[in-house]
C-alpha positions as CSV (number, residue, x, y, z in Angstrom):
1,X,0.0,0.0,0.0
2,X,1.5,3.5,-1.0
3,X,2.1,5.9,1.8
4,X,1.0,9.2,2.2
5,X,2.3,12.5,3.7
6,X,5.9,13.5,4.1
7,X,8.3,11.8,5.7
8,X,12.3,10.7,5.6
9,X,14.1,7.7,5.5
10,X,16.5,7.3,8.0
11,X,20.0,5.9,7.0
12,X,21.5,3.4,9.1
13,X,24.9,5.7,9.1
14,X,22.2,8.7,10.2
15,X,20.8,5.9,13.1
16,X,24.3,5.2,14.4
17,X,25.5,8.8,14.8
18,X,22.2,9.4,16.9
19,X,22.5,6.5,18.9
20,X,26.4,7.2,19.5
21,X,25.7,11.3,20.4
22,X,22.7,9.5,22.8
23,X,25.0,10.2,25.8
24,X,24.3,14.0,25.8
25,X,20.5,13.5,26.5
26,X,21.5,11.3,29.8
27,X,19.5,12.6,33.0
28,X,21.3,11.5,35.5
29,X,22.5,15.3,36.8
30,X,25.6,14.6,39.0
31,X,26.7,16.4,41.6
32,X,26.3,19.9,39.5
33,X,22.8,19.1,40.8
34,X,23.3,19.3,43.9
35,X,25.5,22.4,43.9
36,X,22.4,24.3,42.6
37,X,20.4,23.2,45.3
38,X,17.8,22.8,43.2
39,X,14.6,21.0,44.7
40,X,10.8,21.5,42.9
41,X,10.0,24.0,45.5
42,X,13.2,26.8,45.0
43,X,12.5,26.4,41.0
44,X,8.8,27.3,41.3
45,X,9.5,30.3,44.0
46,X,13.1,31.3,42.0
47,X,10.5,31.6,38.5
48,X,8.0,33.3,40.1
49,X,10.5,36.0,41.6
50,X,12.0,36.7,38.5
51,X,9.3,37.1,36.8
52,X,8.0,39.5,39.4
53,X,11.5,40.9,39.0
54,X,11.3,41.6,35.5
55,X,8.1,43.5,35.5
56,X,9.3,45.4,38.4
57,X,12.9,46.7,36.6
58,X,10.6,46.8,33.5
59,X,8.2,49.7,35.1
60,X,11.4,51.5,36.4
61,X,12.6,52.6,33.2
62,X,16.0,50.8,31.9
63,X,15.4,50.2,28.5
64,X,17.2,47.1,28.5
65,X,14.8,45.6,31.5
66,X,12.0,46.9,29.1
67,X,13.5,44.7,26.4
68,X,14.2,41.5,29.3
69,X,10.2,42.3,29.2
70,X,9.2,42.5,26.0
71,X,11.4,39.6,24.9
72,X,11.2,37.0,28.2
73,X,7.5,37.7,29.6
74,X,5.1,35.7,28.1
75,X,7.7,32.7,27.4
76,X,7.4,29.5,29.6
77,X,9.0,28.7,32.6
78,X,11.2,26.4,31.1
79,X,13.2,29.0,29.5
80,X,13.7,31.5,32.2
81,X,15.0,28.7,34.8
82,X,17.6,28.5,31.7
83,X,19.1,31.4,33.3
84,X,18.4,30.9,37.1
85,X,20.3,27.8,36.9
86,X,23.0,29.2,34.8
87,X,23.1,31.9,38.3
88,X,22.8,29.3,41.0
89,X,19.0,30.4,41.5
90,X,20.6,33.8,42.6
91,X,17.6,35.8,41.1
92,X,18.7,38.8,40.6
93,X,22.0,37.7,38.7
94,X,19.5,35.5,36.9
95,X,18.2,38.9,35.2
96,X,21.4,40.3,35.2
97,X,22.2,37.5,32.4
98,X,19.1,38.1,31.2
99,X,19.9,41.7,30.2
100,X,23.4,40.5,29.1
101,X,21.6,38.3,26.7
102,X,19.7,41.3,25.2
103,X,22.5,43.0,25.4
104,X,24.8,40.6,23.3
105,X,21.9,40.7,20.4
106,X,21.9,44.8,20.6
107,X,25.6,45.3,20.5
108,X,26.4,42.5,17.6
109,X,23.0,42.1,15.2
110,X,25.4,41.2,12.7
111,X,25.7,37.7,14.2
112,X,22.2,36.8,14.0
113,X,20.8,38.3,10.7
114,X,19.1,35.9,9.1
115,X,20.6,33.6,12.2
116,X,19.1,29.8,11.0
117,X,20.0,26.5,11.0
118,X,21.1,26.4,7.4
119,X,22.8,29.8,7.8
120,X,25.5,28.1,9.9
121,X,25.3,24.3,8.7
122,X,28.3,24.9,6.1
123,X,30.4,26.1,9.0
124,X,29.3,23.6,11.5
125,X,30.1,20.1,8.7
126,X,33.2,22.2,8.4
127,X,34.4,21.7,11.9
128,X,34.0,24.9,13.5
129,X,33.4,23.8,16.0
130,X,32.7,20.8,17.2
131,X,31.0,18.5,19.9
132,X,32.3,15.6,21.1
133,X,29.9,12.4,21.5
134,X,30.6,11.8,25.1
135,X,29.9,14.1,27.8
136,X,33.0,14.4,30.1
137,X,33.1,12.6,33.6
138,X,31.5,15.6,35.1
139,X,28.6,15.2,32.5
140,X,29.8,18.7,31.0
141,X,29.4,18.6,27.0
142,X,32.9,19.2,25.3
143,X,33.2,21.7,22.0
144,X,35.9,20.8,20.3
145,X,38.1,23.9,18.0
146,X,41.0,22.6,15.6
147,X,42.7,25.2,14.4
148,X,44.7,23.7,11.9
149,X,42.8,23.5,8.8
150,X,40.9,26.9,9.7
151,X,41.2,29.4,6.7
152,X,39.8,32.6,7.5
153,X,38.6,33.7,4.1
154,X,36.8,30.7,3.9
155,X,35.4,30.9,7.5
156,X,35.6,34.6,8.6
157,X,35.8,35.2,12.8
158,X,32.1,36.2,12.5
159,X,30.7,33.0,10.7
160,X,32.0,30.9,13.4
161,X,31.0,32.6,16.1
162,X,27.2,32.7,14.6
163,X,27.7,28.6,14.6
164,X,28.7,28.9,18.1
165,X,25.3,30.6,19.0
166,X,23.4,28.2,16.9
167,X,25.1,25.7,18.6
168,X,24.7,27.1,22.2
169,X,21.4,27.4,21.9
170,X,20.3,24.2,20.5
171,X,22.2,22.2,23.5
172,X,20.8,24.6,25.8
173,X,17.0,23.2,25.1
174,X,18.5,19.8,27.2
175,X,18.4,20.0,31.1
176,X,21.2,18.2,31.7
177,X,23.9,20.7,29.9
178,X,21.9,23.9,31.7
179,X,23.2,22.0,34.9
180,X,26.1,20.5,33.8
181,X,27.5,23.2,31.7
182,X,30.1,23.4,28.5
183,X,33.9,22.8,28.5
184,X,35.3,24.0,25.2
185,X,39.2,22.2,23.9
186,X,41.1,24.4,21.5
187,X,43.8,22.7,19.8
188,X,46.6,25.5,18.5
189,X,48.8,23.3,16.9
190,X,48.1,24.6,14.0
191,X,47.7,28.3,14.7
192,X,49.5,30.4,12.2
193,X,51.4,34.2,11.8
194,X,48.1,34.6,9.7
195,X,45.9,33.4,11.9
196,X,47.1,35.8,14.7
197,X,47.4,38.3,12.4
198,X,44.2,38.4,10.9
199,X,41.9,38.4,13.7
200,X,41.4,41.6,14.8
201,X,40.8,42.7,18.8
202,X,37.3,43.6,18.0
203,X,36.8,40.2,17.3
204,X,38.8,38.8,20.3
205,X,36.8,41.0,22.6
206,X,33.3,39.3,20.8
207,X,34.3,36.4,21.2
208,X,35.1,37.0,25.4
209,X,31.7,38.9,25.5
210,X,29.8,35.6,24.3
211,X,31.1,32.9,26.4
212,X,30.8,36.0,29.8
213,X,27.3,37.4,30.6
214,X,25.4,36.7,26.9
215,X,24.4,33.0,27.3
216,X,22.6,31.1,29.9
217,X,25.2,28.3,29.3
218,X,27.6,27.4,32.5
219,X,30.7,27.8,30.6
220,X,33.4,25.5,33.2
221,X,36.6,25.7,31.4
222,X,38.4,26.4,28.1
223,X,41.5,24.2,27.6
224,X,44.4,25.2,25.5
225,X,46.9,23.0,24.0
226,X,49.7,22.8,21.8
227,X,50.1,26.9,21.2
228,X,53.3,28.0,19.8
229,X,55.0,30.6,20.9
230,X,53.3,33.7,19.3
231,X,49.9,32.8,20.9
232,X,51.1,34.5,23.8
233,X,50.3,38.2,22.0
234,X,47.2,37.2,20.8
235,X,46.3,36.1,24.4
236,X,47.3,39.0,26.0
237,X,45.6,41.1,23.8
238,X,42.2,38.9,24.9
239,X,42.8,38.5,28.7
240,X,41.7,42.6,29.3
241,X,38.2,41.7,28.4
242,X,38.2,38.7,30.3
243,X,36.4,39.0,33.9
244,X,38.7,36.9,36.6
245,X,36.4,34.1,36.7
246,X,36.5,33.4,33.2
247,X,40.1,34.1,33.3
248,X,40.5,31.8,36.0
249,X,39.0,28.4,33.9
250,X,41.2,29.1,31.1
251,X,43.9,26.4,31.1
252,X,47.0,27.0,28.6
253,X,48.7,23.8,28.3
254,X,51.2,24.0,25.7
255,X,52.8,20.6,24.9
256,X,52.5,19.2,28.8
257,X,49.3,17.6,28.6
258,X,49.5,16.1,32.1
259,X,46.9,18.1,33.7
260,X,44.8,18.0,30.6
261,X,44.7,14.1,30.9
262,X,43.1,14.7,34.5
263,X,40.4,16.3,33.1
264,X,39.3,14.5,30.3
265,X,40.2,10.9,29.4
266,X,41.9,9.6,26.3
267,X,39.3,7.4,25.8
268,X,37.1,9.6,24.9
269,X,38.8,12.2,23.0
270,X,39.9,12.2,18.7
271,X,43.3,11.2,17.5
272,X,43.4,15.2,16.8
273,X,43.0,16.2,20.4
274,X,45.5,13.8,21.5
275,X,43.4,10.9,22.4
276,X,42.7,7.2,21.6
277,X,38.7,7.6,21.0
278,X,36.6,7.8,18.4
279,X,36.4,10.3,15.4
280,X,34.5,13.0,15.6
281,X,33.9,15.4,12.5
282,X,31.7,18.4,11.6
283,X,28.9,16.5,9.6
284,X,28.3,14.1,13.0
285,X,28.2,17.5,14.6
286,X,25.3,18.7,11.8
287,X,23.4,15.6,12.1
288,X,23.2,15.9,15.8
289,X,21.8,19.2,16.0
290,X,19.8,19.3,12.8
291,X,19.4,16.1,11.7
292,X,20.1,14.5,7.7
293,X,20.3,17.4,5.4
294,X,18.3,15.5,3.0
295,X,15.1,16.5,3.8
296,X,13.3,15.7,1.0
297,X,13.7,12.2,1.1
């Protein structure tokens, strides 16, 4: 019997990618859990304070608690305790964030013009960046940067950043990584004169301003490896726009990977990040977030 409607075939390739990227939708929470002290009566009293919050900063005039408003007051719960749990249910640095977020958008629109899916897929099956399959042992997704092969007139600064926020946002829908948070491995082995050349401070200083203040993402650590020499300019020239927490989880390892290997097991990490696990590429990356481009099918 023919069938009717639309639907897709799904490959058995398409099936085993899923089924292998399965472990970021685990719910068992950890211990991050339990440093939120989070119970079902503090989420119900922490939403109904900010939202009291946000009216009240609303009716007093700063535009950008009009916009927290305009933007955040009829959308369900769900999403605001995005950003109470990203502020250890501290409510008022819960709408803090929130105004950073609207903040972000006003200060860079050029990062999400016509910001969709298929906007940033090219960028994303490209590698930049990437997610590893396995959560760490602390249950903390893991993006994944290789600088290597990264040629910025065929990626600019700005197009992988707008795969980032496509990116941040999608993972952000799951409970477990609003708890558990984002660790993010950049691999500088490959990082070039040009490369430090061509990226200009204004760029840095974007960069800093999304992973501080503009997401309700738990951003734990960024580890550094393999940097020659030169990176230290282009680090300095970031670290004034960093706020000393930030500064404080970023871990510059060079070629001494000894304290990198505490944090994250071999097991689970690529070949290309110095580790015996699986490969992990950009269109496993896609496929995750998106699903099979071929839509039609």
């Amino acid at each position: 019997m023919a069938a009717t409607g639309t639907f897709r075939m799904v490959s058995e390739e398409e099936q085993a990618l899923r089924a292998k990227l399965e472990h970021l939708t685990v719910k068992d929470h950890g211990p991050a859990k339990d440093e939120l002290n989070e119970t079902d009566e503090s989420r119900v009293s922490a939403i109904k304070e900010l939202r009291a919050m946000m009216r009240q900063r609303a009716s007093e005039g700063d535009e950008l608690a009009k916009t927290v408003q305009e933007n955040f007051g009829t959308q369900p719960d769900a999403l605001l305790l995005r950003f109470i749990r990203a502020r250890k249910f501290d409510v008022t640095r819960a709408h803090e964030l929130m105004k950073g977020y609207v903040r972000f958008r006003q200060d860079y629109p050029e990062l999400f013009e016509n910001l969709t899916p298929e906007a940033v897929r090219s960028t994303i099956e490209a590698g930049y960046p990437r997610i590893l399959s396995s959560r760490d042992r602390w249950g903390r997704v893991v993006l994944l940067f290789n600088i290597e092969h990264w040629d910025l007139e065929e990626v600019t600064f700005d197009e992988t950043l707008r795969a980032y926020c496509v990116i941040l946002e999608k993972l952000l829908e799951n409970e477990e990584t609003q708890i558990n948070g984002f660790v993010l491995i950049e691999n500088f082995k490959g990082f070039t004169m040009q490369h430090a050349s061509g990226i200009k401070h204004t760029e840095l200083k974007k960069m800093v301003d999304m992973l501080q203040d503009s997401f309700p993402a738990r951003f734990k650590a960024v580890h550094v490896t393999h940097q020659p020499w030169y990176f230290t300019t282009t680090f300095n020239v970031v670290k004034p726009f960093m706020k000393s927490k930030l500064l404080e989880r970023v871990f510059v390892h060079g070629e001494d990977l000894d304290a990198y290997f505490r944090d994250f097991g071999a097991e689970i990490l690529p070949v290309d990040f110095d580790g015996s696990g699986p490969a992990c590429d950009g269109k496993e990356t896609a496929i995750k977030l998106f699903g099979s481009e071929d839509t039609a099918l």
